[in-house]
C-alpha positions in Angstrom: 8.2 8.4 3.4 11.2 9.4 1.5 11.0 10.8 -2.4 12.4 7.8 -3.6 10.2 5.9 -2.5 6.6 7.4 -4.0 5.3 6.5 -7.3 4.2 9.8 -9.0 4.4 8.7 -12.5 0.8 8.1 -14.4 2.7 6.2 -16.7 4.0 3.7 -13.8 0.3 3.9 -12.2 -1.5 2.5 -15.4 1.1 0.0 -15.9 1.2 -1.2 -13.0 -2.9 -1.6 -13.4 -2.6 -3.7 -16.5 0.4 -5.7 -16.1 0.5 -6.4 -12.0 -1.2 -8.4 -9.6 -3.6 -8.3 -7.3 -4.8 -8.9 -4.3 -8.1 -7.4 -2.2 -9.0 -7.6 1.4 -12.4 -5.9 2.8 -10.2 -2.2 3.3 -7.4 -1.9 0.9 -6.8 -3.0 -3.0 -3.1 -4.1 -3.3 -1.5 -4.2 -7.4 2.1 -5.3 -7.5 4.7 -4.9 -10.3 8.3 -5.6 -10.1 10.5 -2.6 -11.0 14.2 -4.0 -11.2 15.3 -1.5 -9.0 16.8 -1.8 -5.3 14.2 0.5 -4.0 10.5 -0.3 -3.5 8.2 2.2 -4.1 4.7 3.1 -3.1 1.4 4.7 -4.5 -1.7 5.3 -3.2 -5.3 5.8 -4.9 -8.2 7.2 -2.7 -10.8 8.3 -4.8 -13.5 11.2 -3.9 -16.0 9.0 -3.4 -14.1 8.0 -0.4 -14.8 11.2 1.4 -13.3 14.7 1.0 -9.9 15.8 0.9 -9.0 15.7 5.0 -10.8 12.0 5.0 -8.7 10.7 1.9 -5.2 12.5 3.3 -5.5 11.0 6.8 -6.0 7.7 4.9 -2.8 8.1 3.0 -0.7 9.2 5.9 -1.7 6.5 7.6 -0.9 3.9 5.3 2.8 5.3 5.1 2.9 5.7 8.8 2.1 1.5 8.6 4.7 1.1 5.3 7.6 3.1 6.6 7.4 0.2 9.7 6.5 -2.7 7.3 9.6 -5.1 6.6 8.8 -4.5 2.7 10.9 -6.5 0.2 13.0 -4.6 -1.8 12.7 -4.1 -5.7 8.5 -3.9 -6.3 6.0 -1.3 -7.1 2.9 -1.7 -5.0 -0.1 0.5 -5.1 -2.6 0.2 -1.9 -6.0 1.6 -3.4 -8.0 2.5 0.0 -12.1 1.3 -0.3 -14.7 2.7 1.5 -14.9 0.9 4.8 -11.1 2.1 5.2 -13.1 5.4 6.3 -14.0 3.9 9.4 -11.9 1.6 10.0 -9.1 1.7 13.2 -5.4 2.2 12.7 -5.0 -1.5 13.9 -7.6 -2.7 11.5 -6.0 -1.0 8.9 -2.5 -2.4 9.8 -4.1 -6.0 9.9 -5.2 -4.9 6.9 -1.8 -4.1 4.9 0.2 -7.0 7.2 -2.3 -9.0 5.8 -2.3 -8.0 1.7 1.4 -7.8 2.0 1.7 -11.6 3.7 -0.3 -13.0 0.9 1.7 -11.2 -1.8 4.6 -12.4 -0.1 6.5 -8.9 0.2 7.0 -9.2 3.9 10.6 -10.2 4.8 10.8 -12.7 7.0 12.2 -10.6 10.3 11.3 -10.5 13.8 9.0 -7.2 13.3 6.7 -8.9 10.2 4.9 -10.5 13.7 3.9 -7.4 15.3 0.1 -7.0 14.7 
């Protein structure tokens, strides 16, 4: 994932928690925001609780491994806040997962690749 497109600020993080949407599947949290810009950028929450530091690191590579393929509209600020049966969950399940938050958001551009499950 490129540097332009991670969120880093704590600023942009707590806004984004008290102004943006949400929607909530069984593995992921998903809080949108628009950001007026013609980048989308992404942020990603995995607490301690979810395990330690390898467990919560694997998680966040893996969600950018499944966002840098996504057909993600451009111009938003989403945050994907991993849960605790992400720990055990597949990469597929996890992609179902993100297709599936991202669907009902309606951040998926409609191409071709949005299908591939």
């Amino acid at each position: 994932m490129r540097r332009d497109q991670r969120l880093r600020s704590s600023r942009r993080f707590s806004q984004i928690r008290t102004e943006g949407r949400v929607w909530v599947n069984n593995l992921l949290v998903l809080r949108t925001l628009p950001n007026n810009e013609a980048e989308t950028r992404f942020g990603f929450i995995a607490t301690r609780r979810i395990g330690n530091a390898v467990v919560r690191n694997r998680l966040r590579r893996r969600l950018k491994e499944i966002l840098r393929l996504a057909p993600v509209k451009a111009g938003w600020d989403l945050v994907f806040i991993v849960r605790k049966n992400s720990v055990d969950a597949s990469f597929q399940n996890l992609k179902r997962a993100v297709h599936n938050l991202l669907r009902r958001s309606n951040l998926l551009e409609s191409s071709p690749r949005s299908s591939e499950h």
